[in-house]
C-alpha positions as CSV (number, residue, x, y, z in Angstrom):
1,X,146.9,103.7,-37.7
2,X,144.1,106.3,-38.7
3,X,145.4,108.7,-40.9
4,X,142.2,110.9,-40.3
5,X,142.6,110.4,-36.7
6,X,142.8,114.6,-35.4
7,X,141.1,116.1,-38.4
8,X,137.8,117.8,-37.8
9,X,135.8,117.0,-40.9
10,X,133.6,119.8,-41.9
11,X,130.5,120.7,-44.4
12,X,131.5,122.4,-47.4
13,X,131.3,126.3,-46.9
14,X,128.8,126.7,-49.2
15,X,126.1,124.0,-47.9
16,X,126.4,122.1,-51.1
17,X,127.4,118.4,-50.9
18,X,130.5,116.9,-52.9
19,X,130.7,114.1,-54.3
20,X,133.7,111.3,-54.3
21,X,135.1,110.9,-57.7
22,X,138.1,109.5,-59.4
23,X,139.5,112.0,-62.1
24,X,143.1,112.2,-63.6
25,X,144.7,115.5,-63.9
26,X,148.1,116.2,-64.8
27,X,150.2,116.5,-62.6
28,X,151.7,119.9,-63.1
29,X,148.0,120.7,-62.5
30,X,148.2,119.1,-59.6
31,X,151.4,120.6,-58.3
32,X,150.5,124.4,-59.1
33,X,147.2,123.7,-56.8
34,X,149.1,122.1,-54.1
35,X,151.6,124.6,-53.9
36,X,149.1,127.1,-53.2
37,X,148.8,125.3,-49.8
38,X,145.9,124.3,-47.8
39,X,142.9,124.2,-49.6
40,X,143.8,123.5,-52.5
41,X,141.3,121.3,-53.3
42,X,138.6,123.6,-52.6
43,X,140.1,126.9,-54.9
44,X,140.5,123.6,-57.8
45,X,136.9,123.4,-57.4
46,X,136.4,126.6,-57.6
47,X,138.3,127.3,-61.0
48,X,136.4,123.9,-62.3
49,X,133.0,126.2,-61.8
50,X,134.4,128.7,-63.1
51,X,135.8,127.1,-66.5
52,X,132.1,125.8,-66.5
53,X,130.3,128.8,-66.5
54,X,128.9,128.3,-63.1
């Protein structure tokens, strides 16, 4: 069974590869992005450059 099978895989929107990583967050982190629904990934990325400075 293909879990991906359906998904249309996409660039990210900003033209700027990601890389595969294994990182451990806790998981009330986790939970407070996931609840913000689809995407959530992307707007934890997003507040990771921000903490940064980028």
């Amino acid at each position: 069974m293909d879990h991906q099978a359906g998904k249309k895989r996409t660039r990210s929107p900003n033209g700027r590869p990601r890389k595969l990583l294994s990182l451990r967050i806790d998981q009330e982190v986790i939970d407070h992005f996931k609840a913000t629904g689809e995407g959530w990934q992307a707007r934890m990325n997003d507040a990771l450059r921000k903490a940064a400075g980028l």
